[in-house]
C-alpha positions as a printed Julia matrix, in Angstrom:
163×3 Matrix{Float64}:
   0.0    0.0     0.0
   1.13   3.14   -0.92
   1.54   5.96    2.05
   1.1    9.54    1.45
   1.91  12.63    4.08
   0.71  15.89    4.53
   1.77  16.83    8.06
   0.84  20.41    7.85
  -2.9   19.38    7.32
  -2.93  18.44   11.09
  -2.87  21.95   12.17
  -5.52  22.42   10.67
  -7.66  19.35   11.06
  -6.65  19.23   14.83
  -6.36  23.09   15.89
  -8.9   25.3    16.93
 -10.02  28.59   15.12
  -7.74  30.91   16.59
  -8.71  34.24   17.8
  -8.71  37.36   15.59
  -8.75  37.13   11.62
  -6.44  35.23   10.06
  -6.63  37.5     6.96
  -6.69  41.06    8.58
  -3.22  42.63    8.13
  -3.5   43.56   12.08
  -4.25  39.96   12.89
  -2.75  36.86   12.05
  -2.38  37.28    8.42
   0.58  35.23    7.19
   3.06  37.42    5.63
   5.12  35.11    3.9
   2.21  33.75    1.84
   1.11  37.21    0.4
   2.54  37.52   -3.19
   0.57  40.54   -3.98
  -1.08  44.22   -2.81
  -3.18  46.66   -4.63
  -4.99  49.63   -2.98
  -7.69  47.93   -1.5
  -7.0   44.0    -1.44
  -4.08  41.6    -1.46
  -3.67  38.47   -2.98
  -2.12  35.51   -0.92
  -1.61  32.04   -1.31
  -4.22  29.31    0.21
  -2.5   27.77    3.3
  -4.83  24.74    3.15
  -5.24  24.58   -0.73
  -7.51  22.65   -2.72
  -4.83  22.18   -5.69
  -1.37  23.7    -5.56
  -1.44  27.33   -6.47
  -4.73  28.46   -4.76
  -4.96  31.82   -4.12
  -7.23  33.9    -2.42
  -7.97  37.63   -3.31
  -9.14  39.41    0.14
 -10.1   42.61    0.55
  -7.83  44.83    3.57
 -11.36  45.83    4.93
 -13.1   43.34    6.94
 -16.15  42.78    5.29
 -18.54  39.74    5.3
 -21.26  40.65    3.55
 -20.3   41.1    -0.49
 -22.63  44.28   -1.03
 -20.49  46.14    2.03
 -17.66  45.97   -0.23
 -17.26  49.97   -1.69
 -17.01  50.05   -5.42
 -13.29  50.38   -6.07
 -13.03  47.29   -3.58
 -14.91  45.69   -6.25
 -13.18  46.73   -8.93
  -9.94  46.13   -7.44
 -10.52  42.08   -6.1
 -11.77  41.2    -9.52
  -8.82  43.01  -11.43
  -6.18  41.32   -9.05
  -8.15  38.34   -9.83
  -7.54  38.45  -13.35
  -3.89  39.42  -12.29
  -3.93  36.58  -10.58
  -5.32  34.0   -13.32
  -2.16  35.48  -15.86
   0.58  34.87  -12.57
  -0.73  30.93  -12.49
  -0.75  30.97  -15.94
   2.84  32.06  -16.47
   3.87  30.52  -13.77
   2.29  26.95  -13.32
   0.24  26.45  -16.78
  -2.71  25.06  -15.8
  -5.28  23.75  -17.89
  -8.27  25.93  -16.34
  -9.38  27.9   -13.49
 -12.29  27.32  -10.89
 -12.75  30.6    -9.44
 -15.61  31.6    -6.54
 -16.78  32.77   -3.16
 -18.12  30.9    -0.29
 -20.85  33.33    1.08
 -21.44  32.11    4.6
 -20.88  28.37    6.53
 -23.71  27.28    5.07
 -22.2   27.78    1.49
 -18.78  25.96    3.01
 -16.84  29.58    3.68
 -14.03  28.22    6.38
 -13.54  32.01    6.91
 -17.01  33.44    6.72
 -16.66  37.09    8.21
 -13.92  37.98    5.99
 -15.31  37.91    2.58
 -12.18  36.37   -0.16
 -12.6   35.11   -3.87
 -10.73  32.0    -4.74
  -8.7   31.24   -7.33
  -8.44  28.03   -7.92
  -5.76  26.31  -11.12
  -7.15  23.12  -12.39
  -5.71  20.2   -14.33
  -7.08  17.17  -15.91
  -7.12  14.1   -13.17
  -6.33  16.5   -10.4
  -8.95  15.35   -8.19
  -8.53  11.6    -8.66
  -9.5    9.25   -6.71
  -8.11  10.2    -3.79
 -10.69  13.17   -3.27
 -13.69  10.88   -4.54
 -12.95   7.41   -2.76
 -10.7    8.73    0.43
 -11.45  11.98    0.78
  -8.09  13.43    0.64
  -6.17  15.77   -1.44
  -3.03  15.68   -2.42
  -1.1   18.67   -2.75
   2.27  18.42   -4.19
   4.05  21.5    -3.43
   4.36  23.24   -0.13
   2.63  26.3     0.16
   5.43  28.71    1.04
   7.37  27.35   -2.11
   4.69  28.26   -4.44
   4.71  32.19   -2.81
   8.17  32.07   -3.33
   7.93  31.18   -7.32
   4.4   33.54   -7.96
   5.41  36.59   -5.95
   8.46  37.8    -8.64
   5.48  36.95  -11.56
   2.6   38.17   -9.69
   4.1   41.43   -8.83
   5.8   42.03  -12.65
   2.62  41.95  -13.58
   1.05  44.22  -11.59
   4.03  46.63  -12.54
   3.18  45.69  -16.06
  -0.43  46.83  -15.47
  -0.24  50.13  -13.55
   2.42  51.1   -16.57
């Protein structure tokens, strides 16, 4: 039988929600997984990714509720998601995108009072059976590696962009 580890998803699967917002850049926001900052919103990778290369586009404002967000907010997540579609792109080649917001628990939102958009790269087989028989996922890269190869991307082109 074949064995496969993932010891970082035991944080997650055995720690409790911690206290404060883990995407508010005053609360426990990890650093070393943001790749990317506009105005309004940053991007950062997923810590507990569905596929490698996740991303999440948050806004700085704490917002749950999607028609709080102020119209440049809105402008700003979904251009830095298209920013972000072109850095996993470059970057990882994938061979399509899932991309969406979990409104809510009830609609699965791990974080619900912190509104995000994911950003999701997708390749054929990439939910194999693993996902569908044992209810695992398999993520090949560590997160912090895949910050360190979108950041330089991501952020040439946003350069590229506000040119």
């Amino acid at each position: 039988m074949e064995r496969i580890f993932a010891p970082w998803r035991m944080a997650y699967i055995k720690g409790g929600k911690p206290a404060g917002c883990v995407l508010c850049r005053d609360g426990l926001r990890d650093e070393a997984l943001v790749i990317g900052e506009g105005k309004h919103c940053f991007v950062m990778v997923n810590r507990y990714p569905y596929t490698g290369g996740h991303l999440m586009v948050v806004p700085f404002r704490h917002v749950s509720v999607l028609g709080d967000l102020l119209p440049e907010e809105r402008l700003e997540l979904f251009s830095l998601v298209e920013l972000s579609v072109r850095a996993l792109t470059a970057a990882m080649k994938p061979e399509g995108f899932n991309i969406g917001m979990n409104l809510g628990k009830a609609a699965g939102a791990g974080i619900d009072d912190h509104l995000h958009m994911h950003v999701v790269p997708r390749w054929g087989g990439d939910t194999n059976f693993m996902s569908v028989i044992g209810e695992v996922r398999v993520i090949p890269d560590d997160v912090s590696g895949t910050a360190e190869q979108l950041r330089p991307i991501f952020q040439n082109l946003q350069r590229e962009v506000c040119r």
